[in-house]
N, C-alpha and C positions, 0 to 999 in steps of 0.2 A: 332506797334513797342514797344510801353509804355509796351502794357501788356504783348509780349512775353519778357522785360527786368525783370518783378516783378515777370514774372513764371520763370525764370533763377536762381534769385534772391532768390526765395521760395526754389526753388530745392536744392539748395545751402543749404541753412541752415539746412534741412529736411536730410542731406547729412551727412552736418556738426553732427548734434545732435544723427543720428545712429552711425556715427562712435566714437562718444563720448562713448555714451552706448556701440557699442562691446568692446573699449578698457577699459572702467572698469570693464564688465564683464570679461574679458581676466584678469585683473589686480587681482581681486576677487579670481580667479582660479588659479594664482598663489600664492596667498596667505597661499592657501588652498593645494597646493602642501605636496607630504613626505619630498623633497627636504628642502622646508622649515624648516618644523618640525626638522629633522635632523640639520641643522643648529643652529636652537635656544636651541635645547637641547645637545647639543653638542656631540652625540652620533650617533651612526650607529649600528642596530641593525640587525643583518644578522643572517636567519634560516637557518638551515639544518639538515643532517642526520648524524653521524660518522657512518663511517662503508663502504663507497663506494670509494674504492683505485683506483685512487692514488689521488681524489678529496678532501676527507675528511675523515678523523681518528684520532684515540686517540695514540700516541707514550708512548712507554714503562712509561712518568714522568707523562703521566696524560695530554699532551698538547694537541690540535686539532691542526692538520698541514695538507698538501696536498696542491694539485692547487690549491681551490677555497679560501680555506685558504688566500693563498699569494696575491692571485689578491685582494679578501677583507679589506687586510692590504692597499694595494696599495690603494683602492680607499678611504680609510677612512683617509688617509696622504692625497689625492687632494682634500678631504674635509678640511681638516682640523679637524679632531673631531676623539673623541676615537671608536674605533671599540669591541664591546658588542658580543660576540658569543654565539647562541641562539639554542644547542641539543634538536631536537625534534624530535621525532617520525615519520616518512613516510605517514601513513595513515592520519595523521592527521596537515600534512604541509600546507596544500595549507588552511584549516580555518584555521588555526592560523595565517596567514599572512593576508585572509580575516577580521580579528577580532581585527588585528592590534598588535598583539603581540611579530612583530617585524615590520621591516621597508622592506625587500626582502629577497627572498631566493635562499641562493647561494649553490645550491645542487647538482650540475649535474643533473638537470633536462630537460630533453628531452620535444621541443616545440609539444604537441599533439593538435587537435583541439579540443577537449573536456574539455583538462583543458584549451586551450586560450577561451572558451565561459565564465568561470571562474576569470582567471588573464591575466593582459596583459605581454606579454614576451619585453624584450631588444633583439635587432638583436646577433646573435648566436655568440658565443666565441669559439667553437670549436666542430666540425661534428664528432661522432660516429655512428656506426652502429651493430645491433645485430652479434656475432657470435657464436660459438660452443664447448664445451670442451667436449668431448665423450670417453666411457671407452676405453681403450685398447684392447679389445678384439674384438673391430666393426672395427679397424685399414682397411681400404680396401674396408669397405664393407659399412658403413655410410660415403660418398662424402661429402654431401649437405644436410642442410635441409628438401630437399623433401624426402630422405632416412629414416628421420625419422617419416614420414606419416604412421604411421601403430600402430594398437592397442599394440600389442606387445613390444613396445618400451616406458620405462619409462623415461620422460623428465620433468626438472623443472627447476625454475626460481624462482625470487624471487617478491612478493604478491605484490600488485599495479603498477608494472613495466611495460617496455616499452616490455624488456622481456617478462614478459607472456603475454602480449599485442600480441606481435608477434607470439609467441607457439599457442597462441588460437585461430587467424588469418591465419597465413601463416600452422600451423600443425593439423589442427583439428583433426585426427582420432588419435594421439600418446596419450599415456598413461599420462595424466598431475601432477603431483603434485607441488605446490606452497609452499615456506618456508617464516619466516617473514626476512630472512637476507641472504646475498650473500651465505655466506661460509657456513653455513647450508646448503646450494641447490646444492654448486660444492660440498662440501665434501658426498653428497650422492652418487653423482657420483664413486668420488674417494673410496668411501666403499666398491661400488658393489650393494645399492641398486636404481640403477638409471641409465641409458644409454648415458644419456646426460643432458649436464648445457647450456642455453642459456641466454646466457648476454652481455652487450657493452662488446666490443673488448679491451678499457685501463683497464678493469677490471679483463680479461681472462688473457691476456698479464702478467698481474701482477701472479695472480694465478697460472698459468700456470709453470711461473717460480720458483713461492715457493713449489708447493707440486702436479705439476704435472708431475714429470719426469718419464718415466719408468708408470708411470699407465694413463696417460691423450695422446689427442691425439687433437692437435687443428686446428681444423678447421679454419684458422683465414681470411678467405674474408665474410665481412660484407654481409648479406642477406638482410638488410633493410637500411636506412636513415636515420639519425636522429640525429638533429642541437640541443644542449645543450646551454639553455639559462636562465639568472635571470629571477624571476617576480616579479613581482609586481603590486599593486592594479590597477584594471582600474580606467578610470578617472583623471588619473595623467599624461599628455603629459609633464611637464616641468620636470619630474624625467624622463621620457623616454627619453626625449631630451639628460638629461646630461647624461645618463647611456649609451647610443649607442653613443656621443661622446668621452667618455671614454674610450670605447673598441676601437671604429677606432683610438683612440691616441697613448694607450699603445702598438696597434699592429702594430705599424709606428714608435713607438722610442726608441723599445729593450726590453722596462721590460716583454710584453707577452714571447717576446725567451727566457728569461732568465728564465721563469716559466714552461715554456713548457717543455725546455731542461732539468729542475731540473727533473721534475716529471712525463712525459708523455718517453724524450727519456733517462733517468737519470732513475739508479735502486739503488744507495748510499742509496736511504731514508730507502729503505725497512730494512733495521737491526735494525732503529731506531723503529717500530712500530712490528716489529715480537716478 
């Protein structure tokens, strides 16, 4: 009885002293949090791209405004801390955020598996899917996607997208060209040198309504999937924590409708950045 009370006894402590160590390893790793870092430097540094409407743009004075815009404001006030906005380049977002040259990127960025092997995402703020702006003259005869399965048909999108992701997945045999900007890739459409623009649906939408009337023709049922989400470094669960409580917050006590309504079913903005 002695000794199975000192083997108890032992357990106990052996018990006691792991849990000691995972919780200062736990304590350690928060330390080491961006969470953190943002805090002590009293800043929020958020990348992206201008240029992908109605998420993020430059308006006529020179400002950066859109959705992600707003929500970034929003979350830089429940910090507490100033909000830094950090224009970079597409192709070379996901190192720069690797490299730490900001804190997350709030880009309209579409959750892929190849860039989550990369960064880790926050659960999704708002579901897009690829659709279609097609010349005028295919009216009837380009439905779907699969229509434009064929060598003969020139299709493009824009260069590291979910977009040509999709074109070079779902269309293999169509004629492809890739641009480095949206409106570069729809307005070859709308020239005549091009058959079709495939890109998210709040982008066409937008498009669609500035300088597609009378020449564009929109296909607008999503052919693919696709949850737009921040990321950010792996390795960091206490920034994931607060960032996916964040979004279930805001989308529970008004301010996401109020963003939403402005910029996804609200077209006011657009005079401001034309």
């Amino acid at each position: 009885m002695k000794r199975l009370v000192k083997a108890m006894a032992l357990l106990s402590v052996l018990m006691f002293i792991c849990s000691a160590q995972v919780l200062a390893a736990d304590i350690e790793l928060a330390k080491k949090s961006t969470l953190e870092q943002i805090l002590k430097s009293g800043k929020l540094r958020v990348g992206f791209e201008s240029g992908y409407m109605p998420f993020e743009m430059t308006d006529k004075k020179g400002n950066f405004v859109g959705f992600d815009m707003d929500v970034a404001k929003k979350m830089a006030k429940a910090m507490g801390v100033k909000l830094v906005l950090v224009n970079t380049a597409w192709d070379g977002i996901i190192p720069a955020l690797v490299t730490k040259k900001f804190d997350i990127i709030m880009s309209g960025m579409t959750i892929t598996q190849e860039r989550n092997l990369k960064i880790n995402f926050a659960n999704p703020y708002i579901i897009v899917g690829q659709t279609i702006l097609i010349a005028k003259k295919h009216e009837g005869v380009v439905k779907s996607y699969k229509d434009l399965n064929n060598p003969k048909y020139i299709v493009t999108s824009k260069l590291g997208t979910t977009g040509e992701q999709s074109v070079k997945r779902m269309i293999p045999k169509c004629t492809y060209k890739s641009f480095e900007t949206e409106p570069e890739a729809a307005l070859e459409v709308v020239n005549g040198k091009a058959d079709a623009f495939v890109y998210d649906l709040p982008y066409n939408v937008v498009f669609m309504a500035q300088q597609g009337k009378g020449k564009l023709v929109f296909l607008d049922k999503p052919f693919t999937f696709e949850p737009l989400a921040w990321a950010i470094n792996k390795g960091d669960p206490d920034f994931l924590n607060w960032l996916n409580n964040f979004i279930y917050q805001i989308k529970n006590d008004g301010r996401y409708d109020q963003i939403y309504n402005k910029w996804i079913k609200g077209t006011d903005w657009i005079k401001r950045v034309q």
